[in-house]
One Martini backbone bead per residue (centre of mass of N, CA, C, O) as a GRO file, in nm:
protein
   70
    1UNK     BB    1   7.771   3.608  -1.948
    2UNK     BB    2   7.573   3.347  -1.899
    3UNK     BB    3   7.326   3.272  -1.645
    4UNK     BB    4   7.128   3.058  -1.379
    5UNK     BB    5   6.823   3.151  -1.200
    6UNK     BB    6   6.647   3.241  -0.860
    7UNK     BB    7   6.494   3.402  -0.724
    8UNK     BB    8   6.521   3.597  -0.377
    9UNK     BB    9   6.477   3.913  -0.458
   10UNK     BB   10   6.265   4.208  -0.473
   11UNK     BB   11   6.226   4.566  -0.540
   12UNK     BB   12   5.998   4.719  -0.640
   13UNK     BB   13   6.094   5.028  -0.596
   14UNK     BB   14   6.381   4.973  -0.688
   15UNK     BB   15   6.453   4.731  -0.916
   16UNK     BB   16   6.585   4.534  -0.717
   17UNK     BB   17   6.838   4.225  -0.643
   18UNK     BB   18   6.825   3.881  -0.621
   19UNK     BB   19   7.014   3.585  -0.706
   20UNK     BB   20   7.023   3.219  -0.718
   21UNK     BB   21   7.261   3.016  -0.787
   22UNK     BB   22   7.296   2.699  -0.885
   23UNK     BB   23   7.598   2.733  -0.672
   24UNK     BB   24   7.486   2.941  -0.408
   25UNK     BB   25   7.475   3.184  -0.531
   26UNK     BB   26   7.473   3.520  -0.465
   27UNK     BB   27   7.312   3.776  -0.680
   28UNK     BB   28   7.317   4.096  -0.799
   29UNK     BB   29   7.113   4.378  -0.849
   30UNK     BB   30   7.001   4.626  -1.043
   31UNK     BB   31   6.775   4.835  -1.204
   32UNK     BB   32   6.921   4.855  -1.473
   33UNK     BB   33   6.928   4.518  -1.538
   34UNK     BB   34   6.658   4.527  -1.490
   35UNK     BB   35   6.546   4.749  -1.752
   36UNK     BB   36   6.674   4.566  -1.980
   37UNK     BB   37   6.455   4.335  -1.981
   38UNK     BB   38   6.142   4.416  -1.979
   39UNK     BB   39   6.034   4.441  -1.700
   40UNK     BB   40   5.797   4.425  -1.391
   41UNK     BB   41   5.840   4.189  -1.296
   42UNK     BB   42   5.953   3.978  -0.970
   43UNK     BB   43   5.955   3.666  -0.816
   44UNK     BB   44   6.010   3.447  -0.587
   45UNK     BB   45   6.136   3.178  -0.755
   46UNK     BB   46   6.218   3.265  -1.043
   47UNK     BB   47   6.314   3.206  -1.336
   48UNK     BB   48   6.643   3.314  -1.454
   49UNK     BB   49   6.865   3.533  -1.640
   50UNK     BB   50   7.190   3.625  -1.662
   51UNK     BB   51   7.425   3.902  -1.774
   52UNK     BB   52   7.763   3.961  -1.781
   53UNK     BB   53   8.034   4.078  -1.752
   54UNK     BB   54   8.383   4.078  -1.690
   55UNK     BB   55   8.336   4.159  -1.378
   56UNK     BB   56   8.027   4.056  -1.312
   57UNK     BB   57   7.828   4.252  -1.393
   58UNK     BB   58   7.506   4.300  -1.437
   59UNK     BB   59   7.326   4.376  -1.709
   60UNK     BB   60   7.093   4.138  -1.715
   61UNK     BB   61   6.729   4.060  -1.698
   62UNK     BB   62   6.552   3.745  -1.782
   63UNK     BB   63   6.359   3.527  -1.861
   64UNK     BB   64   6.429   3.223  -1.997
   65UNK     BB   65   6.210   3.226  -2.212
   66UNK     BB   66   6.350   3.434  -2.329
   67UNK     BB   67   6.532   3.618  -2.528
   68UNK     BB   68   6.808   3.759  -2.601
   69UNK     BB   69   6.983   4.035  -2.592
   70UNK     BB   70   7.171   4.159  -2.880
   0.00000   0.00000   0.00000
């Protein structure tokens, strides 16, 4: 499942952060679902693409502009 937020903090030395998604839920992520993205940085406000799993964890974080991967 894919969903779009802003992102809301990024932490460059561990590659983790959270998302806020536009009906004001705070959503984290993993270190490994920013590296699924091919991103370099993150900045606050950023606008981002989450994909989920069935579980609702975080798999992949992507710029809105990219194309989805796989």
């Amino acid at each position: 499942m894919s969903v779009q937020g802003t992102v809301r903090q990024f932490a460059r030395e561990s590659r983790d952060g959270s998302v806020l998604l536009d009906d004001g839920s705070d959503v984290p992520f993993s270190a490994a679902a920013f590296d699924a993205g091919g991103l370099l940085l993150l900045r606050p406000g950023q606008r981002v693409r989450l994909e989920r799993d069935a579980a609702g964890e975080v798999t992949l974080v992507t710029i809105v502009t990219f194309p989805g991967v796989g």
